[in-house]
C-alpha positions as CSV (number, residue, x, y, z in Angstrom):
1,X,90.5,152.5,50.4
2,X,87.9,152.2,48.0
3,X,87.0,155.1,45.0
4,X,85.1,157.7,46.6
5,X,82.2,157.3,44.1
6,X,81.9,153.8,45.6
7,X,82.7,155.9,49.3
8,X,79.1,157.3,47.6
9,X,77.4,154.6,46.6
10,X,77.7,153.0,50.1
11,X,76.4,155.8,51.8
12,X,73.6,156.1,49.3
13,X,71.7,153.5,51.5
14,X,69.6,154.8,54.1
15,X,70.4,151.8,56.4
16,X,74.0,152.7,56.2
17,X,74.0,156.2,56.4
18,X,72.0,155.8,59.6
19,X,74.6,153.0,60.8
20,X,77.4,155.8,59.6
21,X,75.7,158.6,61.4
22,X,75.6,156.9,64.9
23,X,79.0,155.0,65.2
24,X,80.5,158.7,64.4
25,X,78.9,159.6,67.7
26,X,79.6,156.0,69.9
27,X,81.5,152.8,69.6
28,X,78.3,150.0,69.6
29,X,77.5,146.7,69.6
30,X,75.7,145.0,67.3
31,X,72.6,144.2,69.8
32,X,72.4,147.8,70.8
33,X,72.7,148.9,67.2
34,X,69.5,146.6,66.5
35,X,68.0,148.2,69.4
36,X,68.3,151.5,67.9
37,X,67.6,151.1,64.5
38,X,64.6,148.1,65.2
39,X,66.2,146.0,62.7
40,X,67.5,142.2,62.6
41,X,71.0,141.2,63.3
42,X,71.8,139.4,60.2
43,X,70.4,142.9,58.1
44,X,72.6,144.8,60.6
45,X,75.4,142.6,59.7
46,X,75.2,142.8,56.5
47,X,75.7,146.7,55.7
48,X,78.6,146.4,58.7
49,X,80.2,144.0,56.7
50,X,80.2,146.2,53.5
51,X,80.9,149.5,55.5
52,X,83.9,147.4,57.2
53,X,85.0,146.2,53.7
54,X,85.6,149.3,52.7
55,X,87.7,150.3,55.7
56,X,84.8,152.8,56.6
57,X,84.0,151.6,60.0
58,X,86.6,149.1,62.3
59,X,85.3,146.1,64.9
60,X,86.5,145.5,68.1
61,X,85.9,142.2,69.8
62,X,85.1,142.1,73.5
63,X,84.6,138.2,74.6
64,X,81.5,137.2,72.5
65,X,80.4,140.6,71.4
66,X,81.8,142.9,68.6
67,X,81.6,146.7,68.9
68,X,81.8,148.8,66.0
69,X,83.0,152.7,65.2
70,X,83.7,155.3,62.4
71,X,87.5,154.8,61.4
72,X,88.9,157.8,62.7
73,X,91.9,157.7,60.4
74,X,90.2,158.1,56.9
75,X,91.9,160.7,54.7
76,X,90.4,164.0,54.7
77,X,88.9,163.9,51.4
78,X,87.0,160.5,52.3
79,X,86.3,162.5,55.8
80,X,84.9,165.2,54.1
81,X,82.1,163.1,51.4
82,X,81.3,161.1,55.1
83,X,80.5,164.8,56.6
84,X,78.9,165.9,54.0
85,X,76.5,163.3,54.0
86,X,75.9,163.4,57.8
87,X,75.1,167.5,57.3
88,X,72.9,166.5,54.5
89,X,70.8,164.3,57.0
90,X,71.6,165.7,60.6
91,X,67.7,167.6,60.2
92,X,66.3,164.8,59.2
93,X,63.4,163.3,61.9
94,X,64.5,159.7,61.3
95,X,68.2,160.7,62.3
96,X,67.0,162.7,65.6
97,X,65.0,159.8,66.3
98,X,68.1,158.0,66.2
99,X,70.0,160.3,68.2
100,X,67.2,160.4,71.0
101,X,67.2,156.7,71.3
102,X,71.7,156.5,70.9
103,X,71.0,158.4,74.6
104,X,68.8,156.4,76.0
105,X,70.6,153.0,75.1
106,X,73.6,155.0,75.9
107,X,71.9,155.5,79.3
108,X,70.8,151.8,79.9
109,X,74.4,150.6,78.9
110,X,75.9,153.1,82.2
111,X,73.0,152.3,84.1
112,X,73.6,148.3,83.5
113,X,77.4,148.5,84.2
114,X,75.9,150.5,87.6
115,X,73.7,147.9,88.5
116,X,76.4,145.2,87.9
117,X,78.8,146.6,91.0
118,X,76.1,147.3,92.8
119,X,75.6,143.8,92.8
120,X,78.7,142.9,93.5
121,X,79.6,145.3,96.3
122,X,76.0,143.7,98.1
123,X,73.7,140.7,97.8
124,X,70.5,142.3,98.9
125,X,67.7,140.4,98.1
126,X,69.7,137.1,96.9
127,X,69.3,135.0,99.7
128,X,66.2,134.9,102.0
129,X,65.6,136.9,105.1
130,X,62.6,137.2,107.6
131,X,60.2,140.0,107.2
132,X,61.8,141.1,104.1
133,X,59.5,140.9,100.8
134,X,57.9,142.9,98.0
135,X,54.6,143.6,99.7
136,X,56.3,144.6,102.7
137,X,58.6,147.0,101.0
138,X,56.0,147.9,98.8
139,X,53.9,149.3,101.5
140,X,56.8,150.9,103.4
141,X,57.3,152.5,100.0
142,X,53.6,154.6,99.8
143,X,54.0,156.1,102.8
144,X,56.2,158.3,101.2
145,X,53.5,159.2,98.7
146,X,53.8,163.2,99.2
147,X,50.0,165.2,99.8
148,X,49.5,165.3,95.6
149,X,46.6,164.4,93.2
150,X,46.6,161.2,91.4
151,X,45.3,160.3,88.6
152,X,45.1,156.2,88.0
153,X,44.2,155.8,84.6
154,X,42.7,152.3,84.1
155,X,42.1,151.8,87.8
156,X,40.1,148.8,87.1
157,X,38.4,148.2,91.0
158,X,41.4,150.5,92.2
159,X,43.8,148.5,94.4
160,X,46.2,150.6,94.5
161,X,44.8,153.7,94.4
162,X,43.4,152.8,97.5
163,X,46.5,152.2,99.0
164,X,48.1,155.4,97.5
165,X,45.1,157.8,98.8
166,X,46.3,156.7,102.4
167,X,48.8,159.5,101.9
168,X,47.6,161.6,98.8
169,X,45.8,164.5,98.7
170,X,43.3,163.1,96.4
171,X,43.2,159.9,94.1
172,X,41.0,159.8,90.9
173,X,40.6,156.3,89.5
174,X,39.0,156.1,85.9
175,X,38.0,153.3,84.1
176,X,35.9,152.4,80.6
177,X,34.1,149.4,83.0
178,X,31.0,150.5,85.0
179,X,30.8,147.2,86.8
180,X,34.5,148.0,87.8
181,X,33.4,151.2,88.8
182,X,30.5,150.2,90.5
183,X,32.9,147.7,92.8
184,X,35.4,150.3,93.4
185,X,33.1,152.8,94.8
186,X,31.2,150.3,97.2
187,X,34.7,149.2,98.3
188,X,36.0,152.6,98.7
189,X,33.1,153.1,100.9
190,X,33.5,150.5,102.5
191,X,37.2,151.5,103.9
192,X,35.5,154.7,104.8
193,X,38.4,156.6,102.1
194,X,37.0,159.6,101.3
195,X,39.8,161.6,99.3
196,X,39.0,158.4,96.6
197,X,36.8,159.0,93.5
198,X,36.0,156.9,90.5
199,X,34.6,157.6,87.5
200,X,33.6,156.4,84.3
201,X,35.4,157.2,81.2
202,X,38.5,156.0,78.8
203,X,42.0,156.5,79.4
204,X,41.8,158.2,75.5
205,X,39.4,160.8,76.5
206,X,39.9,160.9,80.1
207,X,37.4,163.3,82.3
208,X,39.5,165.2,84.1
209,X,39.9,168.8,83.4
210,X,43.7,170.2,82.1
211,X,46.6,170.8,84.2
212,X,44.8,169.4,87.3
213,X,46.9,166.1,88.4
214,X,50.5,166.1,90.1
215,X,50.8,162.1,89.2
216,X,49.1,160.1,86.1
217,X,49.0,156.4,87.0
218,X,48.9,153.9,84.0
219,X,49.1,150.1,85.0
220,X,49.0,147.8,83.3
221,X,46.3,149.5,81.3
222,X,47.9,151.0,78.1
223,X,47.7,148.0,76.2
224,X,44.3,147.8,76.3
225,X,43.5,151.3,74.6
226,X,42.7,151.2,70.9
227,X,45.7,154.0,70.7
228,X,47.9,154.2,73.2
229,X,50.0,157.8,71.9
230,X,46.7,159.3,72.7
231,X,46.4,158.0,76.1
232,X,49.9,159.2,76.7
233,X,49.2,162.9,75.2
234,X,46.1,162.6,77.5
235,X,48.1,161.9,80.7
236,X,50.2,165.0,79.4
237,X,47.0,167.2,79.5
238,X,45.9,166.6,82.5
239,X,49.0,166.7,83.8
240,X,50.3,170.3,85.8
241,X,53.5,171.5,84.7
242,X,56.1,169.5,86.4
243,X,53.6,166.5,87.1
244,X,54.8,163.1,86.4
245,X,53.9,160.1,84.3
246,X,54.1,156.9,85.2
247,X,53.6,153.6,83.2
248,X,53.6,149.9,84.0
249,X,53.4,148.0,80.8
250,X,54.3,144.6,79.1
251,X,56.9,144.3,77.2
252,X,56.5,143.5,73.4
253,X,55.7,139.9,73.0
254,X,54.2,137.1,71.3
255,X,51.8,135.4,73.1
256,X,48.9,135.9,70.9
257,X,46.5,134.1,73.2
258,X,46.8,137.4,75.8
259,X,43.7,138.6,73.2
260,X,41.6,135.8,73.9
261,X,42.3,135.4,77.6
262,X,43.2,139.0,78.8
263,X,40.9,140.9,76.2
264,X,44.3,142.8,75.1
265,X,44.4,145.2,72.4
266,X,48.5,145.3,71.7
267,X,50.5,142.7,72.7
268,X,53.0,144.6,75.1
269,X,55.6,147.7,73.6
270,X,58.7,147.8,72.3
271,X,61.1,150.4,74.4
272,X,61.6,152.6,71.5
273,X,57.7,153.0,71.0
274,X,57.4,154.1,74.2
275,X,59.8,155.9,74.4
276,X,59.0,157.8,71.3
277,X,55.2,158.2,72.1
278,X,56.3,160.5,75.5
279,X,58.5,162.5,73.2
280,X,56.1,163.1,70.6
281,X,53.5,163.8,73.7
282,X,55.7,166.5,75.0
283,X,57.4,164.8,77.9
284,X,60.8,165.6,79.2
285,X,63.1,163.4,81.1
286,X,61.7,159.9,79.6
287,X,63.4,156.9,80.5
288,X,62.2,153.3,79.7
289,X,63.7,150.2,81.5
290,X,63.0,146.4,82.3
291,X,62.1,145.6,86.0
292,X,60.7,142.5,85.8
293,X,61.3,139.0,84.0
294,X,58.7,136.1,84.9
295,X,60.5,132.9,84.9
296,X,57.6,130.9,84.0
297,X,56.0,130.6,80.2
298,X,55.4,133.0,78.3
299,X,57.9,134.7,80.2
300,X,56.2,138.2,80.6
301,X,58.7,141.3,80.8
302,X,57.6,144.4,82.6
303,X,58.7,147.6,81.1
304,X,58.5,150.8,83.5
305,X,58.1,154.0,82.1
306,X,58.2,157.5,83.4
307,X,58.3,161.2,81.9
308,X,57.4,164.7,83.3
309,X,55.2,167.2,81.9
310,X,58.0,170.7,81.3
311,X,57.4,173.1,84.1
Protein backbone atom coordinates (compact mmCIF):
# COMPACT_ATOMS: atom_id res chain seq x y z
CA UNK A 1 0.00 0.00 0.00
CA UNK A 2 1.27 3.18 -0.95
CA UNK A 3 2.29 6.24 1.81
CA UNK A 4 -0.78 7.81 2.79
CA UNK A 5 0.60 11.34 1.75
CA UNK A 6 0.63 9.72 -1.74
CA UNK A 7 -3.10 8.01 -0.46
CA UNK A 8 -3.38 12.21 -0.59
CA UNK A 9 -2.08 13.22 -3.40
CA UNK A 10 -4.24 10.84 -5.42
CA UNK A 11 -7.22 11.96 -4.06
CA UNK A 12 -6.20 15.55 -4.50
CA UNK A 13 -7.61 15.19 -8.10
CA UNK A 14 -11.02 16.11 -8.56
CA UNK A 15 -11.53 13.45 -11.32
CA UNK A 16 -10.52 10.88 -8.86
CA UNK A 17 -12.12 11.90 -5.87
CA UNK A 18 -15.31 11.90 -7.97
CA UNK A 19 -14.35 8.24 -9.40
CA UNK A 20 -13.54 7.41 -5.45
CA UNK A 21 -16.82 8.83 -4.23
CA UNK A 22 -19.10 6.71 -6.58
CA UNK A 23 -17.46 3.19 -6.66
CA UNK A 24 -17.78 3.46 -2.66
CA UNK A 25 -21.50 3.50 -3.36
CA UNK A 26 -21.63 0.83 -6.63
CA UNK A 27 -19.44 -1.57 -8.40
CA UNK A 28 -19.33 0.14 -12.32
CA UNK A 29 -18.27 -0.23 -15.49
CA UNK A 30 -16.20 1.82 -17.27
CA UNK A 31 -19.00 2.90 -19.90
CA UNK A 32 -21.38 3.68 -17.21
CA UNK A 33 -18.70 5.52 -15.30
CA UNK A 34 -18.25 7.74 -18.59
CA UNK A 35 -21.88 8.10 -18.54
CA UNK A 36 -21.88 9.59 -15.28
CA UNK A 37 -19.04 11.67 -15.16
CA UNK A 38 -19.38 12.85 -19.18
CA UNK A 39 -15.86 12.01 -19.72
CA UNK A 40 -13.80 9.81 -22.30
CA UNK A 41 -12.82 6.34 -21.76
CA UNK A 42 -9.16 6.59 -22.13
CA UNK A 43 -9.34 9.80 -19.30
CA UNK A 44 -11.44 7.42 -17.30
CA UNK A 45 -8.91 4.87 -17.69
CA UNK A 46 -6.28 6.66 -16.82
CA UNK A 47 -7.06 7.82 -13.09
CA UNK A 48 -8.52 3.90 -12.66
CA UNK A 49 -5.31 2.76 -13.58
CA UNK A 50 -3.47 4.99 -10.92
CA UNK A 51 -6.28 4.54 -8.24
CA UNK A 52 -5.91 0.53 -9.00
CA UNK A 53 -2.04 0.93 -8.76
CA UNK A 54 -2.32 1.92 -5.61
CA UNK A 55 -4.56 -0.89 -4.46
CA UNK A 56 -7.32 1.85 -3.83
CA UNK A 57 -9.94 0.53 -6.08
CA UNK A 58 -10.05 -3.59 -7.52
CA UNK A 59 -11.44 -4.66 -11.26
CA UNK A 60 -13.48 -7.30 -12.06
CA UNK A 61 -13.78 -8.72 -15.51
CA UNK A 62 -17.17 -9.80 -16.80
CA UNK A 63 -16.68 -11.19 -20.67
CA UNK A 64 -15.46 -7.90 -22.46
CA UNK A 65 -16.31 -5.48 -19.79
CA UNK A 66 -14.44 -4.51 -16.56
CA UNK A 67 -16.28 -3.28 -13.42
CA UNK A 68 -14.62 -1.46 -10.83
CA UNK A 69 -15.13 -0.78 -6.83
CA UNK A 70 -13.64 0.74 -3.60
CA UNK A 71 -11.35 -2.06 -2.01
CA UNK A 72 -13.17 -2.87 0.92
CA UNK A 73 -10.23 -4.25 2.70
CA UNK A 74 -7.90 -1.10 3.09
CA UNK A 75 -6.56 -0.59 6.61
CA UNK A 76 -8.43 1.60 8.71
CA UNK A 77 -6.06 4.39 8.76
CA UNK A 78 -6.03 4.44 4.75
CA UNK A 79 -10.11 4.08 5.32
CA UNK A 80 -10.26 6.84 7.35
CA UNK A 81 -8.00 9.72 4.91
CA UNK A 82 -10.57 8.00 1.95
CA UNK A 83 -13.67 9.18 4.40
CA UNK A 84 -12.42 12.03 5.25
CA UNK A 85 -12.17 13.17 1.86
CA UNK A 86 -15.59 11.90 0.81
CA UNK A 87 -17.16 14.07 4.05
CA UNK A 88 -15.14 16.92 2.86
CA UNK A 89 -17.03 16.75 -0.60
CA UNK A 90 -20.37 14.86 0.14
CA UNK A 91 -22.13 18.79 0.08
CA UNK A 92 -20.62 19.62 -2.76
CA UNK A 93 -23.27 20.20 -6.02
CA UNK A 94 -20.85 18.43 -8.40
CA UNK A 95 -20.92 15.26 -6.17
CA UNK A 96 -24.92 15.31 -5.76
CA UNK A 97 -25.04 15.66 -9.27
CA UNK A 98 -23.14 12.57 -9.39
CA UNK A 99 -25.16 10.86 -7.03
CA UNK A 100 -28.51 11.80 -8.87
CA UNK A 101 -27.23 10.56 -12.14
CA UNK A 102 -25.31 6.96 -10.12
CA UNK A 103 -29.51 6.38 -9.64
CA UNK A 104 -30.61 6.94 -12.74
CA UNK A 105 -27.78 4.82 -14.60
CA UNK A 106 -28.27 2.55 -11.67
CA UNK A 107 -31.92 2.51 -12.87
CA UNK A 108 -31.29 1.95 -16.63
CA UNK A 109 -28.75 -0.87 -15.80
CA UNK A 110 -32.13 -2.86 -13.71
CA UNK A 111 -34.37 -1.64 -16.18
CA UNK A 112 -32.01 -3.15 -19.20
CA UNK A 113 -31.41 -6.52 -17.48
CA UNK A 114 -35.68 -6.26 -17.19
CA UNK A 115 -36.07 -5.77 -20.69
CA UNK A 116 -33.53 -8.50 -21.56
CA UNK A 117 -35.92 -11.48 -19.96
CA UNK A 118 -38.69 -9.95 -21.07
CA UNK A 119 -37.40 -10.63 -24.28
CA UNK A 120 -36.56 -13.77 -23.80
CA UNK A 121 -39.67 -15.06 -21.95
CA UNK A 122 -41.75 -13.55 -25.38
CA UNK A 123 -41.01 -12.38 -29.02
CA UNK A 124 -43.65 -9.86 -29.36
CA UNK A 125 -43.09 -7.71 -32.13
CA UNK A 126 -40.09 -9.81 -33.74
CA UNK A 127 -41.77 -11.47 -36.34
CA UNK A 128 -44.69 -10.10 -38.39
CA UNK A 129 -48.34 -10.45 -37.64
CA UNK A 130 -51.53 -9.03 -39.37
CA UNK A 131 -53.13 -6.02 -38.02
CA UNK A 132 -50.45 -5.45 -35.61
CA UNK A 133 -48.32 -2.05 -36.07
CA UNK A 134 -47.29 1.23 -34.41
CA UNK A 135 -50.10 3.33 -35.75
CA UNK A 136 -52.51 0.76 -34.87
CA UNK A 137 -51.31 0.45 -31.29
CA UNK A 138 -50.68 3.96 -31.28
CA UNK A 139 -54.29 4.84 -31.65
CA UNK A 140 -55.53 2.03 -29.33
CA UNK A 141 -53.16 3.70 -26.99
CA UNK A 142 -55.10 7.54 -26.91
CA UNK A 143 -58.12 6.24 -26.03
CA UNK A 144 -56.95 5.92 -22.84
CA UNK A 145 -56.05 9.61 -22.73
CA UNK A 146 -58.05 10.34 -19.31
CA UNK A 147 -60.64 13.77 -19.46
CA UNK A 148 -57.26 16.29 -18.62
CA UNK A 149 -55.82 19.48 -20.20
CA UNK A 150 -52.98 19.33 -22.46
CA UNK A 151 -50.63 21.49 -23.23
CA UNK A 152 -48.54 20.61 -26.65
CA UNK A 153 -45.78 22.87 -26.66
CA UNK A 154 -44.44 23.24 -30.18
CA UNK A 155 -47.55 21.88 -31.73
CA UNK A 156 -46.40 22.86 -35.10
CA UNK A 157 -50.01 22.15 -37.32
CA UNK A 158 -51.02 19.94 -34.20
CA UNK A 159 -51.26 16.18 -35.35
CA UNK A 160 -51.39 14.91 -32.43
CA UNK A 161 -53.03 17.04 -30.47
CA UNK A 162 -55.82 16.43 -32.54
CA UNK A 163 -55.77 12.97 -32.02
CA UNK A 164 -55.26 13.44 -28.16
CA UNK A 165 -58.36 15.99 -27.80
CA UNK A 166 -60.56 12.98 -28.99
CA UNK A 167 -60.49 12.02 -25.38
CA UNK A 168 -59.07 15.19 -23.43
CA UNK A 169 -60.83 17.62 -21.75
CA UNK A 170 -59.05 20.28 -23.54
CA UNK A 171 -55.86 20.48 -25.74
CA UNK A 172 -53.83 23.75 -26.16
CA UNK A 173 -51.39 23.69 -28.98
CA UNK A 174 -48.78 26.61 -29.07
CA UNK A 175 -46.39 27.40 -31.51
CA UNK A 176 -43.77 30.47 -32.43
CA UNK A 177 -45.13 29.95 -36.41
CA UNK A 178 -48.36 31.89 -37.37
CA UNK A 179 -48.57 30.16 -40.68
CA UNK A 180 -48.55 26.88 -38.50
CA UNK A 181 -51.02 28.32 -36.49
CA UNK A 182 -53.07 29.55 -39.15
CA UNK A 183 -53.20 25.67 -40.67
CA UNK A 184 -53.95 24.16 -37.42
CA UNK A 185 -56.87 26.20 -36.68
CA UNK A 186 -58.50 25.86 -40.27
CA UNK A 187 -57.91 22.08 -39.82
CA UNK A 188 -59.14 21.93 -36.47
CA UNK A 189 -62.16 23.42 -37.84
CA UNK A 190 -62.40 21.48 -40.28
CA UNK A 191 -62.72 18.12 -38.08
CA UNK A 192 -65.41 20.05 -36.25
CA UNK A 193 -62.91 19.55 -32.70
CA UNK A 194 -63.95 22.07 -30.61
CA UNK A 195 -62.08 21.32 -27.11
CA UNK A 196 -58.82 22.24 -29.59
CA UNK A 197 -57.15 25.74 -29.36
CA UNK A 198 -53.96 27.20 -30.81
CA UNK A 199 -52.17 29.95 -30.13
CA UNK A 200 -49.35 31.92 -30.94
CA UNK A 201 -46.42 32.17 -28.65
CA UNK A 202 -42.89 30.34 -27.69
CA UNK A 203 -42.39 27.37 -25.86
CA UNK A 204 -39.84 29.96 -23.51
CA UNK A 205 -42.56 32.26 -22.62
CA UNK A 206 -45.51 30.12 -23.14
CA UNK A 207 -49.21 31.84 -22.81
CA UNK A 208 -50.79 29.88 -20.64
CA UNK A 209 -51.59 31.07 -17.17
CA UNK A 210 -49.73 28.99 -13.93
CA UNK A 211 -50.81 25.74 -12.61
CA UNK A 212 -53.43 25.35 -15.29
CA UNK A 213 -52.38 22.09 -17.48
CA UNK A 214 -52.60 18.31 -16.23
CA UNK A 215 -50.15 17.23 -19.23
CA UNK A 216 -47.18 19.42 -21.03
CA UNK A 217 -46.43 17.97 -24.47
CA UNK A 218 -42.96 18.70 -25.94
CA UNK A 219 -42.19 16.86 -29.36
CA UNK A 220 -39.77 17.05 -30.96
CA UNK A 221 -39.71 20.69 -30.22
CA UNK A 222 -37.11 21.40 -27.47
CA UNK A 223 -34.26 21.53 -29.74
CA UNK A 224 -35.47 24.21 -31.47
CA UNK A 225 -35.70 26.79 -28.48
CA UNK A 226 -32.74 29.12 -28.02
CA UNK A 227 -32.76 27.63 -24.21
CA UNK A 228 -34.23 24.70 -23.56
CA UNK A 229 -33.91 24.78 -19.29
CA UNK A 230 -36.27 27.53 -19.67
CA UNK A 231 -38.74 25.77 -21.75
CA UNK A 232 -38.63 22.94 -19.20
CA UNK A 233 -39.04 25.46 -16.06
CA UNK A 234 -41.98 26.82 -18.23
CA UNK A 235 -43.76 23.44 -18.70
CA UNK A 236 -43.15 23.24 -14.76
CA UNK A 237 -45.22 26.56 -14.37
CA UNK A 238 -47.95 25.87 -16.08
CA UNK A 239 -47.98 22.67 -14.90
CA UNK A 240 -50.73 21.84 -11.69
CA UNK A 241 -49.27 20.12 -8.95
CA UNK A 242 -49.03 16.50 -9.83
CA UNK A 243 -49.24 17.33 -13.73
CA UNK A 244 -46.81 15.57 -15.84
CA UNK A 245 -44.07 16.34 -18.36
CA UNK A 246 -43.42 14.78 -21.22
CA UNK A 247 -40.55 15.08 -23.85
CA UNK A 248 -39.78 13.52 -27.14
CA UNK A 249 -36.35 14.64 -28.12
CA UNK A 250 -33.20 13.62 -30.27
CA UNK A 251 -30.60 12.33 -28.82
CA UNK A 252 -27.15 14.19 -28.83
CA UNK A 253 -25.60 13.91 -32.22
CA UNK A 254 -23.42 15.04 -34.89
CA UNK A 255 -25.14 15.65 -37.92
CA UNK A 256 -24.41 19.25 -38.24
CA UNK A 257 -26.41 19.58 -41.50
CA UNK A 258 -29.88 19.10 -39.03
CA UNK A 259 -29.15 23.25 -38.89
CA UNK A 260 -29.37 23.79 -42.41
CA UNK A 261 -32.09 21.35 -43.30
CA UNK A 262 -34.28 21.12 -40.05
CA UNK A 263 -33.62 24.87 -38.91
CA UNK A 264 -32.36 23.16 -35.42
CA UNK A 265 -30.96 25.14 -32.72
CA UNK A 266 -29.13 22.15 -30.66
CA UNK A 267 -28.17 19.18 -32.09
CA UNK A 268 -30.24 16.61 -29.88
CA UNK A 269 -29.33 16.10 -25.70
CA UNK A 270 -27.31 14.25 -23.85
CA UNK A 271 -29.34 12.05 -21.00
CA UNK A 272 -27.56 13.75 -18.25
CA UNK A 273 -28.64 17.32 -19.57
CA UNK A 274 -31.89 16.38 -19.55
CA UNK A 275 -32.02 14.90 -16.91
CA UNK A 276 -30.45 17.63 -15.02
CA UNK A 277 -32.50 20.49 -16.51
CA UNK A 278 -36.02 18.72 -14.88
CA UNK A 279 -34.12 18.60 -11.55
CA UNK A 280 -32.92 22.03 -11.61
CA UNK A 281 -36.72 22.91 -12.86
CA UNK A 282 -38.22 21.30 -9.88
CA UNK A 283 -39.43 17.96 -11.27
CA UNK A 284 -39.70 14.86 -9.26
CA UNK A 285 -39.67 11.30 -10.58
CA UNK A 286 -37.40 12.15 -13.85
CA UNK A 287 -36.43 9.37 -15.82
CA UNK A 288 -34.65 9.59 -19.25
CA UNK A 289 -34.37 6.55 -21.65
CA UNK A 290 -33.79 5.57 -25.43
CA UNK A 291 -36.86 4.31 -27.41
CA UNK A 292 -35.91 4.53 -30.62
CA UNK A 293 -32.74 3.79 -32.97
CA UNK A 294 -33.12 4.59 -36.78
CA UNK A 295 -31.22 2.11 -38.74
CA UNK A 296 -30.58 4.31 -41.53
CA UNK A 297 -27.80 7.35 -41.71
CA UNK A 298 -27.35 9.47 -39.50
CA UNK A 299 -28.80 7.02 -37.30
CA UNK A 300 -31.14 9.39 -35.21
CA UNK A 301 -31.81 8.18 -31.45
CA UNK A 302 -35.00 9.23 -29.68
CA UNK A 303 -34.61 10.04 -26.05
CA UNK A 304 -38.06 10.04 -24.03
CA UNK A 305 -38.32 12.05 -21.18
CA UNK A 306 -40.84 12.38 -18.45
CA UNK A 307 -41.03 14.19 -14.85
CA UNK A 308 -43.99 15.44 -12.63
CA UNK A 309 -44.52 18.64 -11.17
CA UNK A 310 -44.57 17.80 -6.71
CA UNK A 311 -48.14 17.69 -5.67
Amino acid sequence: MPAPWEILKLLADPTRLRLVHLLAQEELSVAELQEILEMGQSRISTHLGLLRGAELVLDRRQGKKAFYRLNEDLGEPDKQLIDAALKAVARDRQTREDAETLARVLDKRRRASEQYFNQVAGRLGKNYCPGRSWEAIGHALLQLTPRIVIADLGAGEGVLSQLLAQRAERVHCIDNSPKMVEFGRELAKKHGIENLDYALGDIEEVPLKKNSVDLALLSQALHHAQKPARAIAEAFRILKPGGRLVILDLREHNFEKARELYADVWLGFAENQLYRWLKEAGFTQPDVTVVAKEEQEPYFETLLATAVKPG
